[in-house]
N, C-alpha and C positions, 0 to 999 in steps of 0.2 A: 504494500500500500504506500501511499504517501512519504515525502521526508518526515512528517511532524510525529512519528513514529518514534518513540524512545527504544533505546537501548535494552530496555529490561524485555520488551516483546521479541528484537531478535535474540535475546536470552533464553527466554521462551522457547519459540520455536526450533531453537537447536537443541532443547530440553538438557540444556550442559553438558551435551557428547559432543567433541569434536572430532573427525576425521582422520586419521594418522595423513600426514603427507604422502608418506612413503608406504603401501601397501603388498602384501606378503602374496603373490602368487600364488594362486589356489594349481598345483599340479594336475589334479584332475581338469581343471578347464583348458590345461596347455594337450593335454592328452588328445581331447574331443576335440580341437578347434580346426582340424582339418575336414571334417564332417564324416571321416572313413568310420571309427571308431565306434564301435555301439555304445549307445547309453542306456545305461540299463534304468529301467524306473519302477518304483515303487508309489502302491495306493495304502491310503491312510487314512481311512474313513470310507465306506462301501454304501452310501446311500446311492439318492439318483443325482445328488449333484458330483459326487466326486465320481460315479460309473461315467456321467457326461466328459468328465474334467480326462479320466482316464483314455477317449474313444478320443479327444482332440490331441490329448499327448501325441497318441497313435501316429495319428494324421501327419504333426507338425512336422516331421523327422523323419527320410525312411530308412536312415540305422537306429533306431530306437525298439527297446523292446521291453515291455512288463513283464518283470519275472519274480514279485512279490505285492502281497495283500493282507493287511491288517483292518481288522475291526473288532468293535466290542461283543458284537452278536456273529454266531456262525452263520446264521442262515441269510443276514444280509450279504455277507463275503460269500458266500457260495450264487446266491439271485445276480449279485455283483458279476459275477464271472461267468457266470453262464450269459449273461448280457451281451460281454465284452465277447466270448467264446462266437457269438454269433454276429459282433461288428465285422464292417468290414476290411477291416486290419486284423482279423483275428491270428493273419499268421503271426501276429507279432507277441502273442500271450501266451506266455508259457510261465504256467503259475502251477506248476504242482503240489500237492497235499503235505508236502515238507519245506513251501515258502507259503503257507497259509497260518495267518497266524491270527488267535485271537484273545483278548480279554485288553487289559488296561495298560499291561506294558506293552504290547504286541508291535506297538508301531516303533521301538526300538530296533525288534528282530528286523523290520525294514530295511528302515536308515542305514542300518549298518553295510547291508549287502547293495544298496545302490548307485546310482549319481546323482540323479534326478528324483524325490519326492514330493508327490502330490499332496497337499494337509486340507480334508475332506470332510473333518469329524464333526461336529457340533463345536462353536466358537470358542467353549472355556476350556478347550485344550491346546487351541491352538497354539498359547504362547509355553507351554512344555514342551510340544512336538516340535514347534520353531526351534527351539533352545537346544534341545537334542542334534538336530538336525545343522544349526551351524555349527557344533562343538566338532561333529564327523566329516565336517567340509563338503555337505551333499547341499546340491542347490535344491532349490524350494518355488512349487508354486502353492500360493497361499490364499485359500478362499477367505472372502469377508464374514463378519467383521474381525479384526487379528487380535480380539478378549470381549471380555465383559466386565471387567472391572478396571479401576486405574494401575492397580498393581501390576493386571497382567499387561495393560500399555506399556507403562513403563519397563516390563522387560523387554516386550518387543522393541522399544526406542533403543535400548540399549545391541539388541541383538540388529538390527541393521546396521549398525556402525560395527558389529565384529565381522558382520555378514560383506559390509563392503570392505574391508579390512583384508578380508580370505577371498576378497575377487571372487564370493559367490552373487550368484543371481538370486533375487527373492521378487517374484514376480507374486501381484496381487490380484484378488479375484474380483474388484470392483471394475470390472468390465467395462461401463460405459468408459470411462479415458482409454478403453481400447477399440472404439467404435468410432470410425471414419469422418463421417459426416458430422458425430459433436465434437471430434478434433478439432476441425477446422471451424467451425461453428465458435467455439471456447477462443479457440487461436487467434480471433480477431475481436472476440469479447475483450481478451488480456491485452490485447494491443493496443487498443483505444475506440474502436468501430463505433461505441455508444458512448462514447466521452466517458467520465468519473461513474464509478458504480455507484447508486442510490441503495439502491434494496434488492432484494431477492426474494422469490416465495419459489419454495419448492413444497411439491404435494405429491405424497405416495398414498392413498386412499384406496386399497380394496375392498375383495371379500375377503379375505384372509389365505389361510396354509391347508394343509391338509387335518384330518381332523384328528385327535388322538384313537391311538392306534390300539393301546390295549386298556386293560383295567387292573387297577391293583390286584383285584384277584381272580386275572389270569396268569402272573405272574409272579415270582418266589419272593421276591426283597422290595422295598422299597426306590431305592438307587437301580436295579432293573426298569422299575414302571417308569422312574420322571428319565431314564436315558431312552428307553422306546418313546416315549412322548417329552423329549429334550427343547420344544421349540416352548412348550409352555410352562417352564420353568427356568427362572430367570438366570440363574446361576449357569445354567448349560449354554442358550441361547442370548440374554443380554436385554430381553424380553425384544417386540418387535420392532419398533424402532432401531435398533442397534442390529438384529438381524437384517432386516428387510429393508427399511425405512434409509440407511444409511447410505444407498444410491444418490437418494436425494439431496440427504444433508454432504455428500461429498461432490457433490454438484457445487453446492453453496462453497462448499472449502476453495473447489478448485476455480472457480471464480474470481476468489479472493485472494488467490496466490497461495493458498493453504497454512493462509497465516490465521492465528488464534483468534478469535472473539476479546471482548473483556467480558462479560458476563449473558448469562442466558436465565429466562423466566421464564414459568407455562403451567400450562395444568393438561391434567390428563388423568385416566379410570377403566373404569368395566360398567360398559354399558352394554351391552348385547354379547359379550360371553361370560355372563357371569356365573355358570355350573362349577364348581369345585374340579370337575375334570379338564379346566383349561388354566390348572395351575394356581398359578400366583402372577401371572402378567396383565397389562392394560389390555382395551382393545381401543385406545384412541390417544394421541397429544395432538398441543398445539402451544406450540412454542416461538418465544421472538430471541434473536439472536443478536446481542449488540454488541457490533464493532469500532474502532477509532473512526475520527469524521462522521459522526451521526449515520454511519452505514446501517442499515438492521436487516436481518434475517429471518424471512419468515417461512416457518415449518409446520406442516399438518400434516398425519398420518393417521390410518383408522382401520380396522379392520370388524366392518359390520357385513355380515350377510343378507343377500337382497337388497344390496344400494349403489346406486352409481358407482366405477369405479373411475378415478380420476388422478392421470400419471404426468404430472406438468411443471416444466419450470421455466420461470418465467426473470427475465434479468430487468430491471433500469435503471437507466443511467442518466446522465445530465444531456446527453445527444443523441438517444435513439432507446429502443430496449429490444430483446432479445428474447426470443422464443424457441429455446432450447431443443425441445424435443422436435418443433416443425424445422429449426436450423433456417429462421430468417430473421433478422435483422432491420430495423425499422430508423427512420433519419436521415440524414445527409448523406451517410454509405449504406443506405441501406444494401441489403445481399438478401440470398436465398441458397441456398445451394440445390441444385438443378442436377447432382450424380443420381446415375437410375440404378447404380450400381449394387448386389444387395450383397450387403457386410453382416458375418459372423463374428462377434466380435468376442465371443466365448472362444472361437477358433482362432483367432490372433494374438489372444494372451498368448495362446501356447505357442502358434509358429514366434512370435520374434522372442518367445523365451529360450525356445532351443535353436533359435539364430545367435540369442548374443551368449549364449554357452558356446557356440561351433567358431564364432568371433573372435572369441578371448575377452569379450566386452560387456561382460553378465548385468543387466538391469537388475536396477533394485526399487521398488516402490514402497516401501517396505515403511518410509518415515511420512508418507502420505494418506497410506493406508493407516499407520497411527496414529494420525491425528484427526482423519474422519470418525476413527473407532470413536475416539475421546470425544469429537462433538455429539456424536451419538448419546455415549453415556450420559455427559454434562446435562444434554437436553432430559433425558429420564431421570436423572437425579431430580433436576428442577421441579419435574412433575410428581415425583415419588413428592417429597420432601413439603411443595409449594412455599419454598424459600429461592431465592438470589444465587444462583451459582456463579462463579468467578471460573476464568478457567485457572489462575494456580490453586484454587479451591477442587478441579476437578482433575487436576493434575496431579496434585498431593496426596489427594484421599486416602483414607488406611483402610477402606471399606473393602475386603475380602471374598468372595463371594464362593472359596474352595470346600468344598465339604471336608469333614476332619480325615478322613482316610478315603481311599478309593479302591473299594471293595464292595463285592453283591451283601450287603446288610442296609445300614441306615442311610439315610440321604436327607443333604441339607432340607428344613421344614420352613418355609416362608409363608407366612399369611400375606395378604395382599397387601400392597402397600395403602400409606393412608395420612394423605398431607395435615401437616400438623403434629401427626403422633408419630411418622416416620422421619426419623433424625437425617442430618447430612451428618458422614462418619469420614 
């Protein structure tokens, strides 16, 4: 943003890592960077988003090949593979019944045997799997959002400066900045095309997810039921906005140069799922997001069934504004973009990930991806809470969100949140 920006905000937003100058050559990336080389890769996490994640690996490479699979449940590792078994790269899967691996440490057995790992799982493991994962020097691509609490941000902030340090790649799964047409849409947003940014509204409004899957008693433990039904419990998933919802708010980030807010306010609840079977998370916020220059940010998310669903971002500025998702441009330059061309943009993470591994030139997204996690959170807290958050308030936080052990028994118990009587920690 602006010069009138103090010093303490790029303080901030480098969250006090600095960069080594001199960075230590990941040998494995010197290996592959002639593209002869097979790269072997491993999945880590066997839903449908990381089966998808696994069939574009496929694609992106044609010496690449899946020869391990971790997850918590066997039957989803096994639907997973029998998936993959019938893509059409299947020559490239070769996952037999002694690189199948399951329970909680499983996605260790991975890591260890590949180059390439996919992190697939439900969001609050992400930043374990991360951490493991650069400690072994294997490059990473990393679905959204990269935690659910500040703690696990801040290790992830931490682990992309080790991760650019070891000239690994950490490519992230917020897709749209890998989508063609809002590139260049964005690319002249940043450049000036609508003069100074004013505001932003972004809106992710559906029906919601898929619905929970089992019932406590169909299953043995507690920690089973809320990991089959992981998205409606907040500790797993980050509740939805920080799942879902954070498309949008990283719209706003990236806008803004992905620099911090000063503070965020909102409110939000359970208005139409409010069964005990959908957890402990909202089905609504709406929140304002305020930055340096009277910029503000405005966010609304909902997940009600049988209602409009409404997927929009919308930019202004002091010379034109911006209509993200149609990619026109309105003012003195106004633009359109006029490509009839149709872009996969879940398939592009992965080709330029295993481009800049074949490079020697590994991307990292990895501190952009942190910090839309953290607006995410900030904005839930605000509504959890219905107090003021700050981002070094949402930065700092000591609020935890791990269960005491990770084992088929007890699992973290959260009543619903409930502004007022739910503290900021």
């Amino acid at each position: 943003m602006r010069d009138s920006q103090s010093s303490r905000r790029s303080f901030l937003m480098n969250t006090g890592a600095a960069v080594a100058a001199a960075s230590t050559l990941d040998l494995t990336t010197v290996a592959h960077a002639s593209g002869s080389d097979i790269l072997k890769i491993g999945l880590v996490g066997c839903g449908g988003r990381g089966t998808g994640a696994a069939e574009q690996a496929l694609a992106a490479d044609k010496n690449v090949k899946l020869v391990a699979m971790a997850d918590a449940f066997s039957d989803y590792l096994e639907n997973s593979l029998a998936n993959l078994k019938s893509s059409p790269n299947s020559d490239r899967v070769d996952v037999p019944k002694d690189r199948r691996y399951v329970g909680f440490d499983a996605y260790k057995h991975v890591i260890d045997q590949v180059d390439v790992v996919l992190l697939t799982t439900p969001p609050h493991f992400r930043p374990m799997h991360l951490e493991y994962a650069v400690k072994k020097g294997v490059h990473s691509f990393v679905e959204k959002p990269v935690a659910t609490d500040a703690p696990g941000v801040r290790k992830v902030l931490a682990l992309c400066d080790e991760a650019r340090s070891k000239n690994l790649a950490l490519v992230s799964g917020l897709c749209w900045r890998y989508h063609e047409p809002r590139r260049e849409t964005m690319k002249r947003v940043r450049d000036g095309a609508i003069g100074d940014i004013v505001a932003i509204e972004t809106t992710y409004n559906s029906n919601g997810v898929w619905e929970p899957k089992k019932t406590r008693q169909e299953v043995k433990s507690d920690m089973e039921y809320q990991m089959r039904n992981w998205y409606y419990h907040c500790w797993l998933s980050g509740d939805h906005i920080v799942e879902q919802a954070v498309h949008a708010i990283d719209t706003m980030g990236w806008a803004l140069g992905d620099e911090p807010p000063l503070k965020c306010f909102g409110v939000g609840g359970r208005q139409s799922r409010v069964d005990p079977k959908y957890g402990d998370i909202y089905d609504h916020f709406s929140l304002v997001y305020e930055y340096p220059n009277n910029v503000r940010g405005y966010h609304q998310c909902r997940h009600w069934s049988e209602t409009p669903t409404r997927l929009q971002d919308h930019i202004l500025g002091s010379k034109g504004t911006c209509d993200v998702f149609k990619h026109v441009i309105t003012g003195p330059n106004k633009w359109r973009d006029r490509d009839k061309k149709t872009y996969d943009m879940y398939q592009t993470e992965h080709d330029e990930l295993f481009a800049s591994i074949r490079a020697a030139k590994p991307i990292n997204n990895g501190l952009y991806a942190a910090r839309s996690t953290l607006l995410a959170i900030m904005g839930r807290t605000a509504a959890y809470t219905g107090a003021e958050i700050t981002w070094e308030m949402a930065l700092n936080s000591k609020e935890d969100l791990s269960p005491a052990a990770y084992v088929w028994g007890d699992a973290p118990k959260r009543s619903v949140p409930r502004p007022g009587s739910t503290k900021f920690v």
